[in-house]
C-alpha positions as CSV (number, residue, x, y, z in Angstrom):
1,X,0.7,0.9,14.0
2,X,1.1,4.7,12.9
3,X,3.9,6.8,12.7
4,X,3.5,10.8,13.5
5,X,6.7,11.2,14.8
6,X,8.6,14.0,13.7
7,X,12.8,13.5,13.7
8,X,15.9,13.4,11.4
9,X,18.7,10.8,10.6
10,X,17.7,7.2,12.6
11,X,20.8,5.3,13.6
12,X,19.7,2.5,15.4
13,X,16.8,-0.2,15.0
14,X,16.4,-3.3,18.0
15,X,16.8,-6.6,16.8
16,X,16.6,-10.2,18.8
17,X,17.6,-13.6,18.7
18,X,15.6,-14.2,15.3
19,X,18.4,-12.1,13.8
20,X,21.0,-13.6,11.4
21,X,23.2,-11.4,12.7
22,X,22.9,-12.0,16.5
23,X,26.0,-12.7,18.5
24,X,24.5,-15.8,20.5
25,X,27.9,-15.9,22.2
26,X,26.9,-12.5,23.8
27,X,23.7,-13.7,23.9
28,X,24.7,-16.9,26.3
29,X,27.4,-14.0,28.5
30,X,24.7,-11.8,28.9
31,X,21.9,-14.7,30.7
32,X,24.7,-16.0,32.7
33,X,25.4,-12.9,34.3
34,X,21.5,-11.7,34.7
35,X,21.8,-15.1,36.1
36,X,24.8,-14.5,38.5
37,X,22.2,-11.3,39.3
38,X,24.6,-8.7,37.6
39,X,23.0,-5.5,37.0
40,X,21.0,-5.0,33.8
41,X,22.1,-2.0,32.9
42,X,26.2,-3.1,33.1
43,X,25.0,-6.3,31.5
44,X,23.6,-4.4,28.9
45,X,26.8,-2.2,28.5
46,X,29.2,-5.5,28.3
47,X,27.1,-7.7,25.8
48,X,25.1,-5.3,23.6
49,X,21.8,-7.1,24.9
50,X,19.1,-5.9,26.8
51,X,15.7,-6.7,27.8
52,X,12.4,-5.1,26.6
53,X,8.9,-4.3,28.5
54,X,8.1,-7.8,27.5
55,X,10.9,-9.3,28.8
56,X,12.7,-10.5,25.3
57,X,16.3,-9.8,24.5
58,X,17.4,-7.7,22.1
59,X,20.0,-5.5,20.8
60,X,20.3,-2.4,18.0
61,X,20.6,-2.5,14.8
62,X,23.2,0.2,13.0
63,X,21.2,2.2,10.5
64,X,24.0,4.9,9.1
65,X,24.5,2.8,5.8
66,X,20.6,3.6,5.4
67,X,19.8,4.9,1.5
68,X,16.1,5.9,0.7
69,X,15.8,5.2,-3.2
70,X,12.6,6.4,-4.2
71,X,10.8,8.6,-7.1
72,X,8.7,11.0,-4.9
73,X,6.3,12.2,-8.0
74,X,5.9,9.1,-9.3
75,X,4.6,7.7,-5.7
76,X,2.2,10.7,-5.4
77,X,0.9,10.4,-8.9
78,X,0.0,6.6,-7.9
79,X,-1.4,7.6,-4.5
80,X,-3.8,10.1,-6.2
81,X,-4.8,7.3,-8.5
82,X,-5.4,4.4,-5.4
83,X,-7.6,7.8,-3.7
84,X,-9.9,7.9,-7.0
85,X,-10.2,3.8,-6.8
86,X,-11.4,4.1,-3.2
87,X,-14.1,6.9,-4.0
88,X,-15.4,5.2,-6.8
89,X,-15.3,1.9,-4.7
90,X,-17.2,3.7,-2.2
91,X,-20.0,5.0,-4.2
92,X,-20.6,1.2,-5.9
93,X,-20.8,0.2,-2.8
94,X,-23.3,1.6,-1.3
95,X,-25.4,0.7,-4.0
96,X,-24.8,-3.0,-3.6
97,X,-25.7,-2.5,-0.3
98,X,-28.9,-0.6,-1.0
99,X,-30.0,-3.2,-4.0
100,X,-30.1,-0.4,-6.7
101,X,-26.5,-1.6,-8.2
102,X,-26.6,-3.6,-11.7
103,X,-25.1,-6.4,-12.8
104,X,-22.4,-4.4,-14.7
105,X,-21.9,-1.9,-11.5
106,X,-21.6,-4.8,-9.1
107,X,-18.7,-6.5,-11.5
108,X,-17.1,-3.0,-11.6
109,X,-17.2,-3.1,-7.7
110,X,-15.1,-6.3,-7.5
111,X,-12.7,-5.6,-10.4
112,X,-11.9,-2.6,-8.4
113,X,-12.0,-3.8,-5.6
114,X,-8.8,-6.7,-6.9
115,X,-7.3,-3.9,-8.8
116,X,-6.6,-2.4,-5.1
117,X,-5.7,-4.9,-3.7
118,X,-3.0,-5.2,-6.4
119,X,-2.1,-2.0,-6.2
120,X,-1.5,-2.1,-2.6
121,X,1.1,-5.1,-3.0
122,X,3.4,-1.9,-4.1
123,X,7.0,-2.7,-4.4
124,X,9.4,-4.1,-2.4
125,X,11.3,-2.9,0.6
126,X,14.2,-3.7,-1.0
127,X,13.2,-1.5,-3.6
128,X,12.5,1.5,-1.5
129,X,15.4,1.4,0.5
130,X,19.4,-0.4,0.2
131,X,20.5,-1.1,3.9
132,X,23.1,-3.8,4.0
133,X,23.0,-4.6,7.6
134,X,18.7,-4.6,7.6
135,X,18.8,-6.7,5.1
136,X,21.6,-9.3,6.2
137,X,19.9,-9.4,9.8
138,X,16.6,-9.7,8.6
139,X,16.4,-10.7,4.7
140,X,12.8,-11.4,4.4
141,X,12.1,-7.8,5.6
142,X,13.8,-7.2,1.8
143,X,10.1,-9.0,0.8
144,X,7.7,-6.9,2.9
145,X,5.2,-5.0,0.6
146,X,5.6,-1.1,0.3
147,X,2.8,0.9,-1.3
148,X,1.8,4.7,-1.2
149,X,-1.7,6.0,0.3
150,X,-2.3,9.8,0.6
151,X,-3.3,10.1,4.5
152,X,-4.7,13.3,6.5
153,X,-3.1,11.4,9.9
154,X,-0.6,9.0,8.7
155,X,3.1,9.3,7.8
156,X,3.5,5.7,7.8
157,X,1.3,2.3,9.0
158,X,2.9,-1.0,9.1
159,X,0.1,-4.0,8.3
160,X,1.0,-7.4,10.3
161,X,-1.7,-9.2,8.6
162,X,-0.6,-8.4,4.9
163,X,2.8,-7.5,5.7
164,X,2.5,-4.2,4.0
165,X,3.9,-1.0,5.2
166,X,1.9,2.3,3.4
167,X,4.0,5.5,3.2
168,X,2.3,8.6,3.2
169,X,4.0,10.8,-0.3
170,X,2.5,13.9,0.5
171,X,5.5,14.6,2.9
172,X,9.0,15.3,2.3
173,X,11.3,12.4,1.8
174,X,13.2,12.6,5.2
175,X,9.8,12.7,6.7
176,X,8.9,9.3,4.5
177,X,12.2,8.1,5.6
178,X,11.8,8.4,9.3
179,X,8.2,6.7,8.8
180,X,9.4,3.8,7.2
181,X,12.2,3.2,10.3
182,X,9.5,3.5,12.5
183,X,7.4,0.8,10.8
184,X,10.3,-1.2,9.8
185,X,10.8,-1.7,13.8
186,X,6.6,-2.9,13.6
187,X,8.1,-5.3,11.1
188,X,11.0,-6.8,13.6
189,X,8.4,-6.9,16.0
190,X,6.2,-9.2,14.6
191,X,9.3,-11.6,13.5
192,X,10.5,-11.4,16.8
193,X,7.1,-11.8,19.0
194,X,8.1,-8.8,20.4
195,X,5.6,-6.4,22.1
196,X,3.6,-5.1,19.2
197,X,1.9,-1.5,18.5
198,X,-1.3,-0.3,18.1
199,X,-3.2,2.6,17.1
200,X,-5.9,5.3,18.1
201,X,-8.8,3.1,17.0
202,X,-7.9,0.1,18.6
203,X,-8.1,1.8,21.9
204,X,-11.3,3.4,20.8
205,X,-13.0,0.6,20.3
206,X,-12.4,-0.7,23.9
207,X,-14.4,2.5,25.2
208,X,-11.9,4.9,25.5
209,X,-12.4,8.4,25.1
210,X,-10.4,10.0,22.7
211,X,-7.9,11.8,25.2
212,X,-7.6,8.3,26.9
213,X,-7.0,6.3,24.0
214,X,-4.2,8.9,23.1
215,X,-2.2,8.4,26.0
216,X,-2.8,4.1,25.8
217,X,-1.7,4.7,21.9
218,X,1.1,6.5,22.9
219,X,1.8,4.0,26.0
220,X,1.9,0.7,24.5
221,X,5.0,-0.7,24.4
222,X,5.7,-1.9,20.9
223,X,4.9,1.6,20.5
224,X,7.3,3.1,22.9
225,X,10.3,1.0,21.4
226,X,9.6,2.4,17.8
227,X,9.6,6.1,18.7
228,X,13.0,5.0,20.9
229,X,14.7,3.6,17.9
230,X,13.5,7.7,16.3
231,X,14.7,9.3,19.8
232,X,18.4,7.0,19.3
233,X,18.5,8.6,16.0
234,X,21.8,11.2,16.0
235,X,23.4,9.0,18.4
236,X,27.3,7.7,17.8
237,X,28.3,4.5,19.0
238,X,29.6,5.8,22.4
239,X,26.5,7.6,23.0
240,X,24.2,4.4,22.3
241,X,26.3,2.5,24.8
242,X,26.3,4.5,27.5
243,X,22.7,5.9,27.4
244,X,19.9,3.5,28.2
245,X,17.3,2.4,25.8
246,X,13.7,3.3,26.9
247,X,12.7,0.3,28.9
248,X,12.2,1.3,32.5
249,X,9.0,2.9,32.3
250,X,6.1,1.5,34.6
251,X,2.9,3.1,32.8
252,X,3.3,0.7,29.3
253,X,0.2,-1.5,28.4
254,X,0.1,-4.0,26.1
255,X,-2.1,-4.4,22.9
256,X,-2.9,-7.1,20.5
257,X,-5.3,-6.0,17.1
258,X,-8.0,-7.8,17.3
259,X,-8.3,-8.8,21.2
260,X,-10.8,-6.6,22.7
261,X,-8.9,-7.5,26.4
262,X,-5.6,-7.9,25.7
263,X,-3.2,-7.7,28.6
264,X,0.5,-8.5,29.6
265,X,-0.5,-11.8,30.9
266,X,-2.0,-12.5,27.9
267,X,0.8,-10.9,25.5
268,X,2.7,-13.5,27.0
269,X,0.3,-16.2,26.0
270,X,0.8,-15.1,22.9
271,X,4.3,-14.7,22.2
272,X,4.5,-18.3,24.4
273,X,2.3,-20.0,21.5
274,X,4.3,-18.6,18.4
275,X,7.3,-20.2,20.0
276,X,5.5,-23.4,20.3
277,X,4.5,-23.1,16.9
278,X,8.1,-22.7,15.6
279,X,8.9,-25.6,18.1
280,X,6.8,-27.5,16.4
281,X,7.9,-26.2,12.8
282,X,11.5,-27.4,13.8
283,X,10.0,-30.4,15.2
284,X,11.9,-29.8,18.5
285,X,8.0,-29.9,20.5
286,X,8.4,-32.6,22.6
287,X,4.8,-32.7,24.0
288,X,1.6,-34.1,23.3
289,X,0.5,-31.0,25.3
290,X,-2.3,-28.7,23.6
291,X,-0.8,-25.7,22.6
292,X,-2.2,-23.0,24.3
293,X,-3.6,-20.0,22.6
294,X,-5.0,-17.5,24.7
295,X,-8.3,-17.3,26.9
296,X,-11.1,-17.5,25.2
297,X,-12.1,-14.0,23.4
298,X,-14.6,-11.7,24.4
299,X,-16.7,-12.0,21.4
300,X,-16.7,-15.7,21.9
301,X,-17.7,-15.6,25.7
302,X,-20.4,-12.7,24.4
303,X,-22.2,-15.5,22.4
304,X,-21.9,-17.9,25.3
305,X,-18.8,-19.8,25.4
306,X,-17.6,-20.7,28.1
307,X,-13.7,-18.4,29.3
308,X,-12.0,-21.6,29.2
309,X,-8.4,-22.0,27.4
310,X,-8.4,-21.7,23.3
311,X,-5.9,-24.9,21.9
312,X,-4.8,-26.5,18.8
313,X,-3.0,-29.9,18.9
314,X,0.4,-30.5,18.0
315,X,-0.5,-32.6,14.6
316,X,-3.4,-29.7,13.7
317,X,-0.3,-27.0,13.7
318,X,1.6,-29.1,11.3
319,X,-1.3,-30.5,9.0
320,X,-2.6,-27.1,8.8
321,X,1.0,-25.2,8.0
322,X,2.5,-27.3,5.5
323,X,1.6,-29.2,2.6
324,X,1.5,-32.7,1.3
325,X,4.5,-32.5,-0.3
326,X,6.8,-31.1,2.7
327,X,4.7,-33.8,5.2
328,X,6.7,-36.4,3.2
329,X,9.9,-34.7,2.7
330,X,10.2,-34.2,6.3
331,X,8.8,-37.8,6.9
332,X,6.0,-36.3,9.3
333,X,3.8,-37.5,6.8
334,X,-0.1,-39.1,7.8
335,X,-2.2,-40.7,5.1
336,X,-5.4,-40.2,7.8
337,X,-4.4,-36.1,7.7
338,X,-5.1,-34.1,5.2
339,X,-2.6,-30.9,4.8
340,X,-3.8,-27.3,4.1
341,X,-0.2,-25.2,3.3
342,X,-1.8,-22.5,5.5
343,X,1.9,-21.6,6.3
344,X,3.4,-21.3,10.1
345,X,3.1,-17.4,9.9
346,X,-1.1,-17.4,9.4
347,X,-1.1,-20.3,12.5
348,X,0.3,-17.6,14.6
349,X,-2.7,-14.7,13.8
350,X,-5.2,-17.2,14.2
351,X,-5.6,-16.3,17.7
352,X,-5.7,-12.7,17.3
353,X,-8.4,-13.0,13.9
354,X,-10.4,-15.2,16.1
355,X,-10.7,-12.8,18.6
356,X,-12.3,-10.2,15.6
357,X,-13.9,-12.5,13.6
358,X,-16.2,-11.3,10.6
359,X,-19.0,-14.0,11.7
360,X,-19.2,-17.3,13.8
361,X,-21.8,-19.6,12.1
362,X,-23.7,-23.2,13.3
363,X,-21.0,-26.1,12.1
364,X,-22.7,-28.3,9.0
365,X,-25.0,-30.9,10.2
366,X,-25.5,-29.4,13.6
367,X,-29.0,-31.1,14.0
368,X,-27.1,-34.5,14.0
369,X,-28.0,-35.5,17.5
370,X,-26.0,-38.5,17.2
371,X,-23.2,-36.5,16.9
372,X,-20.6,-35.1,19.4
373,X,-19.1,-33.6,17.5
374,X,-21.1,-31.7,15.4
375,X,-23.1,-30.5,18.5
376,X,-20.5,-28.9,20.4
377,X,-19.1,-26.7,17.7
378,X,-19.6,-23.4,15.8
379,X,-17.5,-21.8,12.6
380,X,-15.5,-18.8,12.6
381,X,-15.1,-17.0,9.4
382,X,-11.8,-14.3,10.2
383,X,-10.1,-11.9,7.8
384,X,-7.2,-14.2,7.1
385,X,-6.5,-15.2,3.4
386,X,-4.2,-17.3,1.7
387,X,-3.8,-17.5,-1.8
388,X,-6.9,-15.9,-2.6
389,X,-8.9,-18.7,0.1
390,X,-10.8,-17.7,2.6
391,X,-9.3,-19.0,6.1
392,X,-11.8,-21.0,8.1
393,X,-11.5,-21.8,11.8
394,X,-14.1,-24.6,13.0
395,X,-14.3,-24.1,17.1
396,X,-15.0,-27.3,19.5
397,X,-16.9,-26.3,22.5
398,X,-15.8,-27.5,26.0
399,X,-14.0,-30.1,24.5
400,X,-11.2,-32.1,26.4
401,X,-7.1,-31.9,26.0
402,X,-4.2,-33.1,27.6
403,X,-2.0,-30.5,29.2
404,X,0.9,-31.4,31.8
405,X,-0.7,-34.9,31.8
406,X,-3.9,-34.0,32.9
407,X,-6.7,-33.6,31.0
408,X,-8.3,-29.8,31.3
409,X,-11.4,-28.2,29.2
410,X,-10.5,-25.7,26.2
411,X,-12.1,-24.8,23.3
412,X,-10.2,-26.5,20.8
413,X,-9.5,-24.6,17.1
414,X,-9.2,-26.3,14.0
415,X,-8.2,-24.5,10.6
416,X,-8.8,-25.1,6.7
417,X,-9.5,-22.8,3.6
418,X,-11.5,-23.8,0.7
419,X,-13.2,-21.5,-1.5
420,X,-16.3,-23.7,-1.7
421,X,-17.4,-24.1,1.8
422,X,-17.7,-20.8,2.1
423,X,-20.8,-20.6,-0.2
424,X,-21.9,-23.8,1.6
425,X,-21.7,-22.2,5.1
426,X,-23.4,-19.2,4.1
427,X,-26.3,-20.8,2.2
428,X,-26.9,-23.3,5.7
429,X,-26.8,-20.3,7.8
430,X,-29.1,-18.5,6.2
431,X,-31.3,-21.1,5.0
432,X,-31.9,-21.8,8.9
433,X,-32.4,-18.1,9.7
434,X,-35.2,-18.3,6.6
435,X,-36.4,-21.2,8.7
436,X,-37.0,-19.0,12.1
437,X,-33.7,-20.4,13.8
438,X,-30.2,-19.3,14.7
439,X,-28.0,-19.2,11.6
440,X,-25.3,-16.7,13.0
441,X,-24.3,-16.7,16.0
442,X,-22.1,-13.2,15.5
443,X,-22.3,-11.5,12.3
444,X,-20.5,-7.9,11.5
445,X,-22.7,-6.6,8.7
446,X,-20.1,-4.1,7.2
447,X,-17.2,-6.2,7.1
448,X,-19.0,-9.3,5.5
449,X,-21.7,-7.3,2.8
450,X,-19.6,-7.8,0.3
451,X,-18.7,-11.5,1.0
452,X,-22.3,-12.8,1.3
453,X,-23.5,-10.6,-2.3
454,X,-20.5,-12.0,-3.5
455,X,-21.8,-15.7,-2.8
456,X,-24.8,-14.7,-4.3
457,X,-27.0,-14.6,-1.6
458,X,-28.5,-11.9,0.9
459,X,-29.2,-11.4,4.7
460,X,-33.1,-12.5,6.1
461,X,-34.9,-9.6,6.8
462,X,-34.8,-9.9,10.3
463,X,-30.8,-9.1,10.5
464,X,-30.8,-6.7,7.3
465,X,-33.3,-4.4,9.1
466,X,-31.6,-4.7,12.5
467,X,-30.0,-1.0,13.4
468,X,-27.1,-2.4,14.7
469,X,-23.9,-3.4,12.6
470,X,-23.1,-6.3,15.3
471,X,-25.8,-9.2,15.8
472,X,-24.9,-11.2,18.3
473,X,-27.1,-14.5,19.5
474,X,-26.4,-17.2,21.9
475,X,-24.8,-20.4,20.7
476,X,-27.0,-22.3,23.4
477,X,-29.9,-23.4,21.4
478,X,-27.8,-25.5,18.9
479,X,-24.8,-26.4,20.9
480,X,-24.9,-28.5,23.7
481,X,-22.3,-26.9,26.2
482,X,-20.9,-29.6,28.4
483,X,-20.4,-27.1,31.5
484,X,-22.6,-24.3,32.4
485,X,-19.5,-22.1,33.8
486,X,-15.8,-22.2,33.4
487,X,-16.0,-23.3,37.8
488,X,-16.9,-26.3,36.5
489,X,-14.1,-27.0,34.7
490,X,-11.5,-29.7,35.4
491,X,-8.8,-27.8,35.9
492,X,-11.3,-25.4,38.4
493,X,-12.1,-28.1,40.2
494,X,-8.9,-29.7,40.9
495,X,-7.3,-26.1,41.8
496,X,-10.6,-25.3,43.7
497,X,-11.6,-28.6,45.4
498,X,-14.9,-29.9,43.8
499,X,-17.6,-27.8,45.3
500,X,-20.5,-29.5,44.0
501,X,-20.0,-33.0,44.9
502,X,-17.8,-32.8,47.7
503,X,-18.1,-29.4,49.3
504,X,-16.8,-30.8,52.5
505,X,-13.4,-30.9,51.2
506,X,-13.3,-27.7,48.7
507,X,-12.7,-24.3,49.4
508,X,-14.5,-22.3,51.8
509,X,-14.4,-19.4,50.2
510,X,-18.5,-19.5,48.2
511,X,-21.5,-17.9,48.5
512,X,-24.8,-18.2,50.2
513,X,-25.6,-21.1,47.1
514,X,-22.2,-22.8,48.1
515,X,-20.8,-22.0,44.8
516,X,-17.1,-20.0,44.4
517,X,-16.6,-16.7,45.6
518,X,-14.6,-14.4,43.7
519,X,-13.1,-11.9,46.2
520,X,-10.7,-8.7,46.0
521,X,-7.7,-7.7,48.3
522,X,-7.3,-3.5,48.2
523,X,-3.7,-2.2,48.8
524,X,-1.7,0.5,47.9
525,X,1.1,-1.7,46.4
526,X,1.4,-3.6,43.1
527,X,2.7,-6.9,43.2
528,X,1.6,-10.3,41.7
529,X,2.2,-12.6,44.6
530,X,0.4,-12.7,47.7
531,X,2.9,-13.6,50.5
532,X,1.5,-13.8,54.0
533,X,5.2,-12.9,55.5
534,X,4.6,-9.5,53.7
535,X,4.1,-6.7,55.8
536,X,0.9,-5.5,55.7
537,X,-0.4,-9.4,55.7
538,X,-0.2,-9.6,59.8
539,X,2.8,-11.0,59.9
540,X,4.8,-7.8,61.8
541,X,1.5,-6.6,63.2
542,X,0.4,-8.0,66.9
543,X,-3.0,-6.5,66.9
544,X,-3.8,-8.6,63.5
545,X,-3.8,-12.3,62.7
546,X,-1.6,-13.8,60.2
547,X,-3.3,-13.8,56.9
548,X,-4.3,-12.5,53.1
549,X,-7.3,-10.4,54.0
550,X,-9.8,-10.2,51.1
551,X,-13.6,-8.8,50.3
552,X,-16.6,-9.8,48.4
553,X,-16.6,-6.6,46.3
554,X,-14.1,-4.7,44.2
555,X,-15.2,-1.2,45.2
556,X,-13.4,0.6,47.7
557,X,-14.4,-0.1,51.4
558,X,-12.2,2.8,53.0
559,X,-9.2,1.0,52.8
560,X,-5.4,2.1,51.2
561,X,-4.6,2.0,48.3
562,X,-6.3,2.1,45.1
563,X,-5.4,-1.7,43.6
564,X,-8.0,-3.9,43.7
């Protein structure tokens, strides 16, 4: 999330109802009268809350008692040190890579490499900044990491994943101090599961061009609300009531680091899971329910999983967030679990690192025939630490969960982090590559180098001297997939009627091979619902039947409209 904004003094940042200063009462007023159907805008006026392009409430945050406290030449003189680290870094680097580094060279690479990763847990934000009513809203924003990085693009990037804002020290300090606002409202977001940011690159990599992924960059909504809280900047209180936030706009998108596909349906998912997750931090989840995720990833479907749901249970969450210790002071305790002290926060970006991961591996013991288990699932290795461990996310394949008392087919995630089984992953996977057979399933080269030298070993031949960065191979000759294609599914099959055993009594709507159709409607109108007493669906219309009217192909037949 980047800041190159340009403004002055910034009044106003949005909060929500995470907030230790959020007036519930007008909270409570304000849903009873969206509920009475009172207009947004005068609700909005009234209570002080308001709804975002995600559909969250929220409400601003005074800024005027802002004070930037901050030694400008100091920060530069540090930043100028971090950008020799990073050369030198560089240069060791490729040497590892090329086999030509020695022992003392490749020990000089990962000192370095800690000593930046030191370095770049900076100072606190309480340190760079006093600002009472921040701070009493949101005190652990007062622990967020703040460190200085000289940057030909960047004023200001706010990190989710280390929860680390970098300041740019080469500009003036109102310029720093308008980039730090900006990313302080990154920093809300992610404690509120508001709509998040994103940057250039993320949009890049999803095959846009670089005028296209300007205009999604600049777009996305988390986006949108941080440049509002800059636009709200010189406003007085009058002005901030009676002109409305940026919210009304109908060209946002949604984005999610990490998910190559990320859409508003599934930014829902999303924000839908980390309030299950607190729900079950609180112990208020009812449910034996898996806890949906998201839909399976992209990257995951590329090495042939099925697009079925991604789920954790209820007692993984728990085991996996806390430790030992709080288990038994909250009486949640189970002698059969074993508890990781991953925290709740890391549960929430396992989706998201899942979606990226840095390899996906055959599960220990795969060959087991005997075993279900061990058959039907693969290992994720993501770029999620804690405490210096390595964050590991075992994946069951097709496997079976309960969900509104039925049982559906997901790909059920597990978590744990232990130093050691990394080195025992590795060594299996690339023992069986040795061996002629699939080791790693999905393997990014540059992002896991250093990892694999570090366990001492090195990549077979066969993927070291492949041209491409990304391998990716089919999880089908080790794991025995239970369905061939997510229309098999329960839940499919019980929406869809079940086509290959009874096709008498399932949809009609297949093809030629009496398998499901999928099919396309093409209007000029965008809407989620299809409602057969809409005009335009035959209902007004005496020369047409009553009906949806759909086709086999989503390219345009001379209809319209240009939604498909």
């Amino acid at each position: 999330m980047k800041n190159d904004e340009s403004g002055n003094d910034i009044k106003y940042s949005m909060g929500g109802l995470k907030a230790e200063t959020a007036d519930k009462s007008a909270l409570e007023k304000a849903m009873e009268l969206e509920k009475d159907g009172t207009d947004s805008e005068k609700i909005r006026k009234e209570t002080g809350w308001f709804k975002g392009y995600d559909g969250k409430w929220r409400f601003e945050i005074d800024n005027s008692e802002l004070e930037f406290k901050t030694d400008i030449e100091k920060n530069r003189a540090a930043a100028i040190e971090l950008a020799k680290m990073k050369v030198k870094s560089a240069e060791l680097e490729e040497k590892i890579v090329n086999n030509t580094a020695t022992k003392a060279e490749e020990n000089e690479y990962y000192n370095l490499d800690e000593k930046m990763i030191e370095y770049r847990k900076g100072v606190k934000l309480s340190d760079v900044i006093n600002h009472p009513k921040l701070f009493e809203a949101y005190p652990q924003l007062k622990n967020v990491d703040v460190y200085y990085e000289i940057s030909s693009v960047n004023r200001g990037v706010y990190s989710s994943n280390g929860n680390v804002i970098m300041l740019n020290p080469m500009h003036t300090i109102d310029e720093q101090k308008e980039a730090i606002i900006h990313e302080i409202q990154h920093a809300i977001q992610g404690i509120e599961n508001f709509a998040n940011g994103s940057n250039l690159e993320y949009w890049k990599n999803l095959g846009y061009s670089d005028e296209e992924a300007m205009a999604m960059y600049y777009n996305t909504a988390g986006e949108r609300e941080a440049r509002d809280v800059s636009a709200r900047r010189d406003y007085n209180e009058e002005q901030r009531k009676n002109i409305r936030p940026d919210i009304d706009r109908k060209d946002v998108v949604f984005a999610n680091s990490g998910d190559p596909v990320y859409s508003a349906d599934e930014n829902i998912m999303q924000n839908d899971f980390e309030e299950k997750v607190d729900q079950i931090e609180n112990n208020t989840y009812n449910s034996d329910d898996v806890v949906i995720m998201g839909r399976t990833p992209k990257v995951l479907q590329d090495i042939g999983f099925n697009s079925l749901p991604v789920a954790m249970t209820k007692k993984h969450i728990y085991s996996v967030a806390v430790s030992e210790a709080r288990a038994k002071n909250e009486g949640r305790y189970n002698k059969n679990i074993n508890y990781h002290n991953l925290g709740f926060n890391a549960v929430k970006q396992i989706y998201n690192k899942i979606s990226d991961p840095l390899m996906v591996i055959v599960a220990p013991d795969f060959t087991d025939k005997t075993s279900r288990y061990s058959t039907h699932r693969v290992i994720a290795l993501v770029d999620l630490s804690v405490n210096n461990k390595q964050v590991i996310a075992p994946i069951a394949v097709d496997f079976e969960g309960i969900y509104n008392k039925k049982i559906i087919d997901v790909n059920l995630v597990a978590t744990y982090f232990n130093k050691n089984n990394i080195h025992d992953l590795i060594k299996e996977a690339i023992a069986l590559e040795n061996n002629n057979q699939v080791g790693f399933y999905y393997l990014d080269k540059k992002r896991t180098q250093s990892i694999i030298k570090h366990e001492g070993y090195q990549l077979p031949s066969i993927l070291n001297n492949s041209s491409s960065n990304i391998i990716i191979r089919k999880i089908d000759s080790n794991v025995n997939k239970k369905i061939k294609k997510i229309t098999q599914s329960q839940q499919f099959v019980r929406w869809f009627g079940d086509w290959q055993n009874k096709p008498k009594t399932a949809s009609k709507v297949v093809d030629g091979n009496g398998e499901p159709l999928v099919v396309y409607h093409q209007t000029g109108n965008d809407f989620t619902v299809f409602d057969t007493k809409h005009t335009g669906a035959g209902e007004f219309d005496s020369e047409m039947p009553t009906g949806i009217f759909m086709k086999p192909t989503n390219s345009n037949i001379g209809l319209s409209g240009n939604f498909r």
